[in-house]
C-alpha positions as a Markdown table, in Angstrom:
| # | Residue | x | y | z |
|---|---|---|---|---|
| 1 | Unk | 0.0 | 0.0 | 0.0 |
| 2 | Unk | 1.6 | 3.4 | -1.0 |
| 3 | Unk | 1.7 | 6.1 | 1.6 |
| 4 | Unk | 0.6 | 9.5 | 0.1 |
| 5 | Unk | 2.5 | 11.3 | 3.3 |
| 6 | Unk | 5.5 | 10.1 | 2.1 |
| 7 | Unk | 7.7 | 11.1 | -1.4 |
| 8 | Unk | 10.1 | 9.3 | -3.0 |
| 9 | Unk | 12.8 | 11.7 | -4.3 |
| 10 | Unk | 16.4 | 11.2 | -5.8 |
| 11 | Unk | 18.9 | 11.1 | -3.0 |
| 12 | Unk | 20.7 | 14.4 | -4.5 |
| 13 | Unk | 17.7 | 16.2 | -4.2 |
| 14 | Unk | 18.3 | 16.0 | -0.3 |
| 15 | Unk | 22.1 | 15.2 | -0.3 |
| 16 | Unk | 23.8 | 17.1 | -3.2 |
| 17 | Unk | 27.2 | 15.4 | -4.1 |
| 18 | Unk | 29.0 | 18.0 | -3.8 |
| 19 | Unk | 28.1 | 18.8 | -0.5 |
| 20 | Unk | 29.3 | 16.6 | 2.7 |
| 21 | Unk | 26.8 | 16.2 | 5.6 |
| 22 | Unk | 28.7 | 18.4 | 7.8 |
| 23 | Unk | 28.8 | 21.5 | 4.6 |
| 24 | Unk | 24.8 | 20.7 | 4.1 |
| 25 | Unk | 24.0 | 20.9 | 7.7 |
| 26 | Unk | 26.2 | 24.1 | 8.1 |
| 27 | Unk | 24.2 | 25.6 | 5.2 |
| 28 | Unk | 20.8 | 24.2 | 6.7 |
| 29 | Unk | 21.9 | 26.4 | 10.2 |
| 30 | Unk | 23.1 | 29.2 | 8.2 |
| 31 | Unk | 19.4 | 29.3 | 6.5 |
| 32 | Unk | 17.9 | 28.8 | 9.4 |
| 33 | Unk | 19.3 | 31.7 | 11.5 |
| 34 | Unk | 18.7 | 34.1 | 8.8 |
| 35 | Unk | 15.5 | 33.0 | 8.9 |
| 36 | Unk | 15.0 | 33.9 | 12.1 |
| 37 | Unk | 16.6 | 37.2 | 11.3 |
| 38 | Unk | 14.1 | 37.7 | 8.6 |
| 39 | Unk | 11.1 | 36.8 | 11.0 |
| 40 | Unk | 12.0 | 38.9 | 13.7 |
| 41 | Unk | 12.3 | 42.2 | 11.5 |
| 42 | Unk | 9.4 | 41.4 | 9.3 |
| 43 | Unk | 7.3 | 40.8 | 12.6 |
| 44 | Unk | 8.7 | 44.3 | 13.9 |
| 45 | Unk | 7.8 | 46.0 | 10.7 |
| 46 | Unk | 4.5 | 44.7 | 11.0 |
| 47 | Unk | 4.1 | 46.0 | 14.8 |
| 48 | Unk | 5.4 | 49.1 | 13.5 |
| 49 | Unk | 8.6 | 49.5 | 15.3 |
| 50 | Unk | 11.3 | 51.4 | 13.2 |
| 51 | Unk | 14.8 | 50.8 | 13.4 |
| 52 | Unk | 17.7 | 50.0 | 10.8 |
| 53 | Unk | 17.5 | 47.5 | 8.0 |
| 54 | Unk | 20.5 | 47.7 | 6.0 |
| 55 | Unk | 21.0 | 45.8 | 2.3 |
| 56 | Unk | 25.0 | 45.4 | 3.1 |
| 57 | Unk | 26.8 | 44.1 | -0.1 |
| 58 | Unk | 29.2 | 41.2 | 0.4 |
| 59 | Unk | 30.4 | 40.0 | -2.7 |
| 60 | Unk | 30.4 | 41.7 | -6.7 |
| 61 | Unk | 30.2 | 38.8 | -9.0 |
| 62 | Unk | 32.1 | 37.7 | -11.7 |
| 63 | Unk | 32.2 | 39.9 | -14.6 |
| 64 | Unk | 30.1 | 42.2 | -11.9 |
| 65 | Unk | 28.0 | 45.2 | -13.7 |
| 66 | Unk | 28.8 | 47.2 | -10.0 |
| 67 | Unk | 32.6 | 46.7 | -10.7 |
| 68 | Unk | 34.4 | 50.0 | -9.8 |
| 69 | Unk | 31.2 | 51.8 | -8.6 |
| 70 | Unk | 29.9 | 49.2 | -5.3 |
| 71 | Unk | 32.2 | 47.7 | -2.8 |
| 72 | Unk | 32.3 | 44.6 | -0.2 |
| 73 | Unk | 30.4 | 46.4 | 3.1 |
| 74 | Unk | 28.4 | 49.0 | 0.7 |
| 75 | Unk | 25.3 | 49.7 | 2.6 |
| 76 | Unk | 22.3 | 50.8 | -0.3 |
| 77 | Unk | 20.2 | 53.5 | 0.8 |
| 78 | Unk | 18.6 | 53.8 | -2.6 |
| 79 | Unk | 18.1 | 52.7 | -5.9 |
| 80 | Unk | 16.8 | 55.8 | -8.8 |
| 81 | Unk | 15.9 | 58.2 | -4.9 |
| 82 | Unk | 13.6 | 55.2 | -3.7 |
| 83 | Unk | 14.3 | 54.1 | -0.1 |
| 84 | Unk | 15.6 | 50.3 | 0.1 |
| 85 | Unk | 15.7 | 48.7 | 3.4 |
| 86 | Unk | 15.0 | 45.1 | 2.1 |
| 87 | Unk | 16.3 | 43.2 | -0.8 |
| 88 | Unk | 12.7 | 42.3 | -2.5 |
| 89 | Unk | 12.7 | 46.3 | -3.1 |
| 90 | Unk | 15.9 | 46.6 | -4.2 |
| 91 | Unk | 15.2 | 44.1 | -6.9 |
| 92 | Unk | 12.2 | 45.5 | -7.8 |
| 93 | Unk | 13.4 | 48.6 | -8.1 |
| 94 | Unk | 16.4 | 47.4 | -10.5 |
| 95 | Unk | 13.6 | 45.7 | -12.5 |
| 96 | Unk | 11.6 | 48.6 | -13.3 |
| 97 | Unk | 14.8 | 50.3 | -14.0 |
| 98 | Unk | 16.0 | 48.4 | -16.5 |
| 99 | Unk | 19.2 | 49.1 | -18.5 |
| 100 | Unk | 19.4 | 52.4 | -18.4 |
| 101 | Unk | 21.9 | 53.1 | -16.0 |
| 102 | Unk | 20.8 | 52.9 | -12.0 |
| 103 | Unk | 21.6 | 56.0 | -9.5 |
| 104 | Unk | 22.6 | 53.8 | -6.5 |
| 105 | Unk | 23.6 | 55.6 | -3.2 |
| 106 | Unk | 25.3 | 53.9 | -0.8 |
| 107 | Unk | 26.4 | 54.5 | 2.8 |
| 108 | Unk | 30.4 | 53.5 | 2.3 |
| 109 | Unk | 33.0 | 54.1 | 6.1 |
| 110 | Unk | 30.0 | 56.5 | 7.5 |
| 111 | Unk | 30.0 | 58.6 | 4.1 |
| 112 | Unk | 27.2 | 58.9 | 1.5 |
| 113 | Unk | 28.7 | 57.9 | -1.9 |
| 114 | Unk | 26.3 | 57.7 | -5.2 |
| 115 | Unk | 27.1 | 55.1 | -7.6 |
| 116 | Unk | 26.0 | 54.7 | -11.2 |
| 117 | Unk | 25.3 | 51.0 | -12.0 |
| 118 | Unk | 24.0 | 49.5 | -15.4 |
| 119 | Unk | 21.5 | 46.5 | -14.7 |
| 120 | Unk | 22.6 | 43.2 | -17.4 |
| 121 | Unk | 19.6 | 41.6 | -18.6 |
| 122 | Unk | 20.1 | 37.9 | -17.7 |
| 123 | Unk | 17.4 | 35.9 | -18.8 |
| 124 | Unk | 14.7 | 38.4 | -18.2 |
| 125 | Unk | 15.9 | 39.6 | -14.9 |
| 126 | Unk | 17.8 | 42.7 | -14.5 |
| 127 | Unk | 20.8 | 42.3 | -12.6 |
| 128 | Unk | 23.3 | 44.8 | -11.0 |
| 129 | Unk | 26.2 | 42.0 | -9.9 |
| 130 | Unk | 26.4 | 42.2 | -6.3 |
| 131 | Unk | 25.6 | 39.7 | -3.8 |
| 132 | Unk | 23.6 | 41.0 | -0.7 |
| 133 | Unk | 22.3 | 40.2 | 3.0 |
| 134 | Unk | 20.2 | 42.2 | 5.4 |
| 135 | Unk | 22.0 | 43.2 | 8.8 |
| 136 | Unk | 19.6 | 44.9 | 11.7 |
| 137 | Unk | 19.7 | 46.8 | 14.8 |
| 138 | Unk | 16.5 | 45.8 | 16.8 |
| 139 | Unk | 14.6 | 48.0 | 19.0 |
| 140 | Unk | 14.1 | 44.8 | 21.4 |
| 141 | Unk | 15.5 | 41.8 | 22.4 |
| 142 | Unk | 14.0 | 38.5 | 20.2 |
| 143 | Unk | 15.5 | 34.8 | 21.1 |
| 144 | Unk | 14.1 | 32.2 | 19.3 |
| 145 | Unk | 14.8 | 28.6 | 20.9 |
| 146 | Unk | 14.5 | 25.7 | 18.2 |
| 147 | Unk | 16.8 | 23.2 | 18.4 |
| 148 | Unk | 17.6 | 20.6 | 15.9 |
| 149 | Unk | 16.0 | 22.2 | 12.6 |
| 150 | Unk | 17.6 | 23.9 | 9.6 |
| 151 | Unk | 16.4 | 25.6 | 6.7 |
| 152 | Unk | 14.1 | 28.6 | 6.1 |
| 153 | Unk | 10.5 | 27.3 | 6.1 |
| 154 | Unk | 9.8 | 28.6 | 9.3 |
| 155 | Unk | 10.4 | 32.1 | 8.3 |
| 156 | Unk | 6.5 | 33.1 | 9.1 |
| 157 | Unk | 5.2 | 30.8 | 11.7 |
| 158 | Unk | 8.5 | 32.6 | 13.4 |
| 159 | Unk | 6.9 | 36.2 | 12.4 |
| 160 | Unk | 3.7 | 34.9 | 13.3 |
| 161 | Unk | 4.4 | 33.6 | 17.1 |
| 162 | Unk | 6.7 | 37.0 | 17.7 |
| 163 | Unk | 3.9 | 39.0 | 16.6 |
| 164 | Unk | 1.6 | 37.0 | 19.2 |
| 165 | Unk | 4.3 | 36.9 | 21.6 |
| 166 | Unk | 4.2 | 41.4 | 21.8 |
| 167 | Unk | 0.3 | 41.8 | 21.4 |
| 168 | Unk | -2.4 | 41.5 | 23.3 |
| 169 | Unk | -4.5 | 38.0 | 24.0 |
| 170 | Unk | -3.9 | 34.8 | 21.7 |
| 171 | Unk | -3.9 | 35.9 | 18.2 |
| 172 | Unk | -5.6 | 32.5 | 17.2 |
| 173 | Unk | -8.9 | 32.7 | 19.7 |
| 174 | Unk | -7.8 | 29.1 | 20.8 |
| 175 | Unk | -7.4 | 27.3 | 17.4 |
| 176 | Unk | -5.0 | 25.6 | 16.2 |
| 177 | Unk | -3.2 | 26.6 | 13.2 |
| 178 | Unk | -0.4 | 25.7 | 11.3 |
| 179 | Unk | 2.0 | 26.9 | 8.9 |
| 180 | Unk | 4.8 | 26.8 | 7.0 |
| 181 | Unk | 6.8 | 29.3 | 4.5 |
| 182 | Unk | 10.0 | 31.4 | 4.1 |
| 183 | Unk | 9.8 | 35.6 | 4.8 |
| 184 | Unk | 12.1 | 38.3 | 4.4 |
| 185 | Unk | 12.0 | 41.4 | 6.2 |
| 186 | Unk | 9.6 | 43.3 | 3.8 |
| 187 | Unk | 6.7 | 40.4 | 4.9 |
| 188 | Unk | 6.8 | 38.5 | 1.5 |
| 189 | Unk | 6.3 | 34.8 | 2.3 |
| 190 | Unk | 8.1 | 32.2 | -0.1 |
| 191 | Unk | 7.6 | 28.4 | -1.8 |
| 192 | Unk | 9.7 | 25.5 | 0.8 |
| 193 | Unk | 10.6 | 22.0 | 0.1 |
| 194 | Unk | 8.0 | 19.1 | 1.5 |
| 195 | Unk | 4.9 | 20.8 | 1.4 |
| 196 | Unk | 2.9 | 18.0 | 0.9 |
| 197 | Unk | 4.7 | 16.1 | 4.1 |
| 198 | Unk | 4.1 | 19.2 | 6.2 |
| 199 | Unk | 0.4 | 19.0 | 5.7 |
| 200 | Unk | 0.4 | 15.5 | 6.9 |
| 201 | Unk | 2.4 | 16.5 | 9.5 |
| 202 | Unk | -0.1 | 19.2 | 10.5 |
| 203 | Unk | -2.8 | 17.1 | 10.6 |
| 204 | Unk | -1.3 | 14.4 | 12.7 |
| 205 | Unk | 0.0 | 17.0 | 15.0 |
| 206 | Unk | -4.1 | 17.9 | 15.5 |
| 207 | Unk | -4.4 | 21.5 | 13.2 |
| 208 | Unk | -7.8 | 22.5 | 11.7 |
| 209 | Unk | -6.1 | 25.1 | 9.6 |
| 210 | Unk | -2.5 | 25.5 | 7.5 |
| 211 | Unk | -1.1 | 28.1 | 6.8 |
| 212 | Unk | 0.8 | 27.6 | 2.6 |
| 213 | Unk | 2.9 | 29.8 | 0.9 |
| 214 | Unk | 1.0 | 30.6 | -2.4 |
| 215 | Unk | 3.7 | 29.0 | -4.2 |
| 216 | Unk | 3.0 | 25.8 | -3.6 |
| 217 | Unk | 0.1 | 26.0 | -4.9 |
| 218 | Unk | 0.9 | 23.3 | -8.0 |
| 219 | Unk | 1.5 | 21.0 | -4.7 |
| 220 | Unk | -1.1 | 21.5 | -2.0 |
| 221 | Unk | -4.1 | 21.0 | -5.0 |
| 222 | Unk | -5.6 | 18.0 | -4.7 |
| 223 | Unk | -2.9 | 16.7 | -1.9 |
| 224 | Unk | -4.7 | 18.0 | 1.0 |
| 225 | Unk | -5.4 | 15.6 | 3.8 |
| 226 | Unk | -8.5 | 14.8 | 5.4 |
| 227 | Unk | -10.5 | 17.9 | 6.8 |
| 228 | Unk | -7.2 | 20.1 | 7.1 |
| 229 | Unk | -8.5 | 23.4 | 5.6 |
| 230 | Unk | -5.8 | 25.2 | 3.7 |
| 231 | Unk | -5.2 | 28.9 | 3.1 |
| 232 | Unk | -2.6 | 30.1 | 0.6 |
| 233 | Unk | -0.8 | 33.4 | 1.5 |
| 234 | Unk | 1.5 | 35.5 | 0.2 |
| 235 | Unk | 2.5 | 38.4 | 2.6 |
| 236 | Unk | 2.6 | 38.5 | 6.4 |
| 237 | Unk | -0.3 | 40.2 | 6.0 |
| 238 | Unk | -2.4 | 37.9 | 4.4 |
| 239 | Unk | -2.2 | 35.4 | 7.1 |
| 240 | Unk | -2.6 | 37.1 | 10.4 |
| 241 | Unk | -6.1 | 38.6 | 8.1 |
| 242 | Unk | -6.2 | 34.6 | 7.8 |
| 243 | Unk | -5.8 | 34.0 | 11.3 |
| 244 | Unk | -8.1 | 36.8 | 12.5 |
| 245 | Unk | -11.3 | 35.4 | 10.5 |
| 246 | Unk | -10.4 | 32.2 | 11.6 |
| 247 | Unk | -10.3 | 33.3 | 15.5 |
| 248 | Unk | -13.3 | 35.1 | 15.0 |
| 249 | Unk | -15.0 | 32.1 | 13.5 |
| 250 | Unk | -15.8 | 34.5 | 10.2 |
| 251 | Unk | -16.4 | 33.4 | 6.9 |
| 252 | Unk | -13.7 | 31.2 | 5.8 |
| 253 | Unk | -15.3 | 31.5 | 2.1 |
| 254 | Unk | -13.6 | 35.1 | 1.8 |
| 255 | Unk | -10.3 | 33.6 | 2.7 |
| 256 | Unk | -7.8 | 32.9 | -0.2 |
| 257 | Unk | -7.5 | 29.2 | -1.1 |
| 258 | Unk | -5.3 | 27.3 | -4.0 |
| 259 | Unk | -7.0 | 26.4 | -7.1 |
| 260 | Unk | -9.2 | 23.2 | -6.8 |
| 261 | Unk | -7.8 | 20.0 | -8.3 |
């Protein structure tokens, strides 16, 4: 009898040959802290809390567009005079761009420099060369104590229980919901690996309600177990609107849902 909470995937899928155990679980715990970077200012933003959200650049590329214009520890304060504090606006600002060039200012040893950068079109997607990460300065103290996972598919059930954690009252009314999907600091919640498993996994651990990054979509149709209801977001947002209808027992009907199979 074939199990429908299980997959059967190639072995690199999970354990790339290039990568040893001990590199792969590094990466995993690398992923994972970020993560919990990313959670803890997108819940903060959502609470309204201001404080500094830098887009630090720690690498130029190969054959780099930015070459002689960004450096290694560049802070970008904006792209064309729009503010970026989080890298899904600075790509989306060097998308609407394009390839005309890009007025780029950037905080550089304490001093405001402006750059000129000309995005390459690589495929469709405008790039300036540069590899980024976000570095913060919290208002407040967050620890989050997980032990033993890796990876970034906790991203917004992290926002989500920090979010509870500050406000008033239990955001969920009593219910239990689950959920699973990366974030980054502007709120944006991504596709993860396993979907499919995770909804098992929610149901066996006794949820009513999940939680799906909207990118899964092609996955959670027609793979959703027994009565688990599942709600496919795509912001921070969008869920805690998802949890408040479900808290106040509201019409789930008005709540968005992946296609039917």
């Amino acid at each position: 009898m074939l199990d429908d909470s299980r997959a059967v995937v190639p072995i690199e899928a999970v354990f790339p040959a290039d990568l040893t155990q001990e590199e792969r679980d590094e990466q995993n715990q690398t992923l994972m802290v970020d993560s919990q970077q990313d959670a803890i200012a997108a819940a903060l933003v959502a609470l309204g809390y201001d404080f500094p959200r830098d887009v630090t650049v720690i690498a130029l590329l190969e054959d780099s567009a930015a070459e002689g214009e960004l450096e290694e520890g560049d802070v970008i304060t904006s792209v064309n005079g729009e503010p970026v504090h989080d890298i899904a606006t600075l790509r989306a600002v060097i998308q609407e761009n394009g390839t005309e060039p890009a007025a780029i200012e950037v905080e550089r040893d304490g001093e405001e420099v402006d750059a000129e950068v000309t995005p390459t079109d690589v495929d469709g997607t405008l790039l300036i060369g540069v590899g980024v990460t976000m570095a913060y300065e919290f208002p407040i103290d967050v620890q989050i104590q997980l032990d033993d996972v890796g990876g970034p598919s906790a991203g917004l059930m992290f926002a989500l229980g920090i979010i509870d954690k500050l406000t008033p009252d239990a955001m969920t009314g009593g219910e239990r919901i689950a959920g699973t999907g990366t974030i980054d600091s502007a709120g944006n919640v991504g596709a993860i690996g396993g979907i499919v498993q995770k909804m098992h996994g929610a149901l066996g651990a006794g949820a009513d309600w999940m939680l799906a990054p909207i990118g899964n979509c092609d996955e959670v149709t027609g793979n959703v177990p027994g009565d688990l209801e599942v709600f496919a977001v795509t912001t921070l947002d969008e869920a805690m609107v998802v949890i408040d209808v479900i808290a106040a027992e509201g019409d789930l009907d008005t709540l968005p849902r992946c296609p039917a199979g």
